[in-house]
N, C-alpha and C positions, 0 to 999 in steps of 0.2 A: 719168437722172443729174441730180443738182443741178445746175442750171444757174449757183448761186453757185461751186460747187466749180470749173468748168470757167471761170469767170471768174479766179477766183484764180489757176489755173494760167497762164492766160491772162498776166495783171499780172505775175506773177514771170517769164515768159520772156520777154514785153518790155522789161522791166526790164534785162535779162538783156544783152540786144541794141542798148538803147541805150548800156548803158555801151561796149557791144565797138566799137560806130559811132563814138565818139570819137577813136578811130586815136590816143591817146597814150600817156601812163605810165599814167593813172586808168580805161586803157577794161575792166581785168580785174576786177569785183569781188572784194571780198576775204571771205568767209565773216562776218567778227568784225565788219566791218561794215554786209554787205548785209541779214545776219537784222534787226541791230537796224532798219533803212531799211525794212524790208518788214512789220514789227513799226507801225511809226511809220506808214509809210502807208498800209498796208492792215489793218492790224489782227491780221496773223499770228505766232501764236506760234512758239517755236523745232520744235516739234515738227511741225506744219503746214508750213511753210516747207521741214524736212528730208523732208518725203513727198512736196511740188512737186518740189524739186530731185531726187528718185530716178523719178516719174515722168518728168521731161524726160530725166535722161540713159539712164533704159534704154529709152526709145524713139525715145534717140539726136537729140534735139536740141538739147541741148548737150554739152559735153565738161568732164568735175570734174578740176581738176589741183592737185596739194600742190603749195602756193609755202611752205610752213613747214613742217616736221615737229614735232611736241611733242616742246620741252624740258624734264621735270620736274624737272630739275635747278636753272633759272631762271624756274619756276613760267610757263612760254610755251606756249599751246595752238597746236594744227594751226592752219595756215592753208590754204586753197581756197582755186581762183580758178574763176570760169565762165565758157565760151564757146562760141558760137553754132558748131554744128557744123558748117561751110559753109565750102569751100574757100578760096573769098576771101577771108572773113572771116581765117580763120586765116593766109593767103599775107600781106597788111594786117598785120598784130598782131606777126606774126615781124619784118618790115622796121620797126616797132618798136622792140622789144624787143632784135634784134641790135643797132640800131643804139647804143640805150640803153647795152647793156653793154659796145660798145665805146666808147664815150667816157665812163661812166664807168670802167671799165679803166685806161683811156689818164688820167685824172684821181689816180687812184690812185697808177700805178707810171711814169706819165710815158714812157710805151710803149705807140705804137698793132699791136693787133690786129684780126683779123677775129672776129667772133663763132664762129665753128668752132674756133678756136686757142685762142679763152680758155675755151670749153667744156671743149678736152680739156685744159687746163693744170689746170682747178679743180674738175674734176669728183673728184677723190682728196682734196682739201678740203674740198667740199660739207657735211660736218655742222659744221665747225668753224665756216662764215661763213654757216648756216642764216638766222637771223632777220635778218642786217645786208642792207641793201639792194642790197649786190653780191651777195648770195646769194639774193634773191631774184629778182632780175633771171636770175642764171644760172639758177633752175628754169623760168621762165616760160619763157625762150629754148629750156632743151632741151625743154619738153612741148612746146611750140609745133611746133619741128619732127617730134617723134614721132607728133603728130597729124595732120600733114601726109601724112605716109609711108601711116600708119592709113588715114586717109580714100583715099589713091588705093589702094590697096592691097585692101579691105573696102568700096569704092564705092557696091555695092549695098546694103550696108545702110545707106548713108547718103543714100538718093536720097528724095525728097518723098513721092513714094508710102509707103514702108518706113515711113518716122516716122512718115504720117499714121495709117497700120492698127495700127503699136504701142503710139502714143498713145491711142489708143482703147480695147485692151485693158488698158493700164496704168492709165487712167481706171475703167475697170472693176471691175477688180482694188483701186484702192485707194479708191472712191467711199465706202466704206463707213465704212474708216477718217477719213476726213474730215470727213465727215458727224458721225461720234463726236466729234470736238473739238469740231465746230458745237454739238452736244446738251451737249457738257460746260458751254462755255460758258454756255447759257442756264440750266444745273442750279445755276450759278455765283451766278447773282442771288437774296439773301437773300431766305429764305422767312418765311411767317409763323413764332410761335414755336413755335405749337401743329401745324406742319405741316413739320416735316423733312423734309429732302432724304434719299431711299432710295439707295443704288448698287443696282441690278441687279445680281444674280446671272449669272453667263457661263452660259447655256446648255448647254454643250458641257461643263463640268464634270459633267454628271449623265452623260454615255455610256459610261463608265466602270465604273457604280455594280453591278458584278456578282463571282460570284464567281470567275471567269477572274482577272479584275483579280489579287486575293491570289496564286493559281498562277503568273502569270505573272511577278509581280516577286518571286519565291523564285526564278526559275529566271532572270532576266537578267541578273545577274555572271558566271555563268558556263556560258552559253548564248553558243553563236556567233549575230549577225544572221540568217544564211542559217539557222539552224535556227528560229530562235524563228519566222523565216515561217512556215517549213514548216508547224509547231506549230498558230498562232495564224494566220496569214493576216496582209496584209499590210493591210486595214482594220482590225482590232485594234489590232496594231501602231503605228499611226498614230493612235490616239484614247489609247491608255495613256502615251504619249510624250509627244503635246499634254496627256493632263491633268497631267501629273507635271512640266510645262516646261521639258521635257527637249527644247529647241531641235535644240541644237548633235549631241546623237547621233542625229535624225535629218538634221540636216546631213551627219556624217559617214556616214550609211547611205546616202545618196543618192549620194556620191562614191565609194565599192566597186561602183555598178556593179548593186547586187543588186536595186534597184528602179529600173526604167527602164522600164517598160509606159507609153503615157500615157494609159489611162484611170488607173490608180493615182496619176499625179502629179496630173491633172486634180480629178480626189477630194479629193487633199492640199491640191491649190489652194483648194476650197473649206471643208473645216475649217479653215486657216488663214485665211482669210476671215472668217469668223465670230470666230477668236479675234483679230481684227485690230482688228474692228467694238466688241470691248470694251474694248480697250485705257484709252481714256481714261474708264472706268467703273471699273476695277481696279485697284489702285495696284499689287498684285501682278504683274500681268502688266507694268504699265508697267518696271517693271525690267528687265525681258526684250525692250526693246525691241528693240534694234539687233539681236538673235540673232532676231527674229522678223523683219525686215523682211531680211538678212542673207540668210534661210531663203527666203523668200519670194520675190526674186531668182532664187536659184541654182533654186526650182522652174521660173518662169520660163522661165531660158536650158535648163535641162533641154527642158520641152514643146516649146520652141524646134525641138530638134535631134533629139529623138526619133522614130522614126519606126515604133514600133510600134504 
């Protein structure tokens, strides 16, 4: 593995941690302005920075919380905040942030409560005081607690050992993709005139190229999942879906239950691999982002739990 890649990772969870070390209003980063900060400092782009941040939380070392929901109404994007998934940390953060929202509460309506009261008094409000700063105070307050609960509750997957073995696999898993933005970049820097820049061709676009291919998509509107297995097999399946990026209906085949073997997801892991590795060669697939990393995930926690 790139040892720049595991740096980067690196710098973004520290980052990450020193803000949470501040124990005051500023110690939660906030999405809108940690990319730009990590952009500035380190040189990562939006897209980079969103595959550090999926590596740290699914290998559980830290925890992603909406303190905004998008308003497109008042043209307001999501807000995230992040933090260091550690007991203390978050026990620290809650004595915060309760305390925060009950004085400004109490600043408000000239009426002191405990953070539990004004939780449940504003929680039937929440969309309406989304972006004002009593409303974001109440979101931080309630994950903060739910987090709390989570962590004692789901222990073990939050113990030193746990994070260090899934960080490693998730480093794995997405080494390649990152590496891809590294390459893009360098593709970036103007070429002579007489010597254009090529995109590569995706690999995995040619496994397809047969005549199954045609039979099979005559028969997938109105062919059940479970039959087209039986049909075609479930490696087919899986390569005519990724060429046609067709994400999300293998998302949803995953969730019926009807693919759960895990050498078969094992498999999936690595053609999606591969179409991960081109992402920032493709503008086409770049579309397809978030349903490909989405996918990627849920295979993931599947291998996870599977036990066949």
């Amino acid at each position: 593995m790139n040892k720049m890649i595991r740096t980067n990772v690196d710098r973004v969870f520290r980052s990450i941690l020193t803000r949470n070390a501040m124990y005051n209003l500023n110690s939660i980063p906030h999405s809108d302005v940690f990319y730009k900060e990590m952009e500035s400092l380190y040189g990562l782009t939006k897209s980079e920075t969103d595959i550090i941040i999926s590596i740290l939380k699914e290998s559980h070392k830290i925890l992603v919380m909406e303190i905004a929901r998008e308003d497109k109404n008042r043209n307001l994007e999501r807000v995230l905040g992040y933090v260091d998934a550690d007991l203390v940390t978050l026990h620290k953060l809650k004595d915060v942030f309760h305390r925060a929202l009950s004085d400004d509460y109490e600043k408000e309506n000239g009426q002191k409560k405990t953070a539990h009261q004004i939780i449940r008094e504003l929680i039937p409000r929440l969309q309406y005081i989304n972006h004002t700063p009593l409303g974001r105070l109440l979101n931080k307050a309630i994950m903060l607690d739910e987090y709390i609960h989570m962590l004692e509750k789901d222990y073990k997957e939050y113990t030193e050992e746990w994070k260090d073995d899934n960080m490693q696999i998730q480093l794995d898993i997405n080494s390649e993709l990152l590496r891809g933005f590294n390459d893009k970049k360098e593709a970036e820097v103007p070429a002579a005139e007489d010597e254009p820049v090529k995109k590569p061709k995706a690999a995995y676009l040619r496994a397809v190229d047969m005549p199954r291919h045609r039979e099979y998509m005559e028969q997938v509107n109105s062919t059940s999942v479970n039959k087209l297995l039986q049909i075609y097999g479930v490696d087919f399946f899986f390569r005519v879906n990724l060429r046609k990026h067709n994400f999300n209906f293998i998302s949803q085949a995953l969730d019926t239950g009807v693919i759960d073997r895990k050498k078969d997801l094992i498999d999936l892991k690595e053609m999606l691999k591969t179409i991960k590795g081109n992402i920032a060669s493709d503008d086409e697939l770049e579309k397809h982002y978030d349903e490909i990393m989405s996918l990627d995930r849920k295979i993931s926690r599947l291998i996870s739990f599977s036990s066949k």
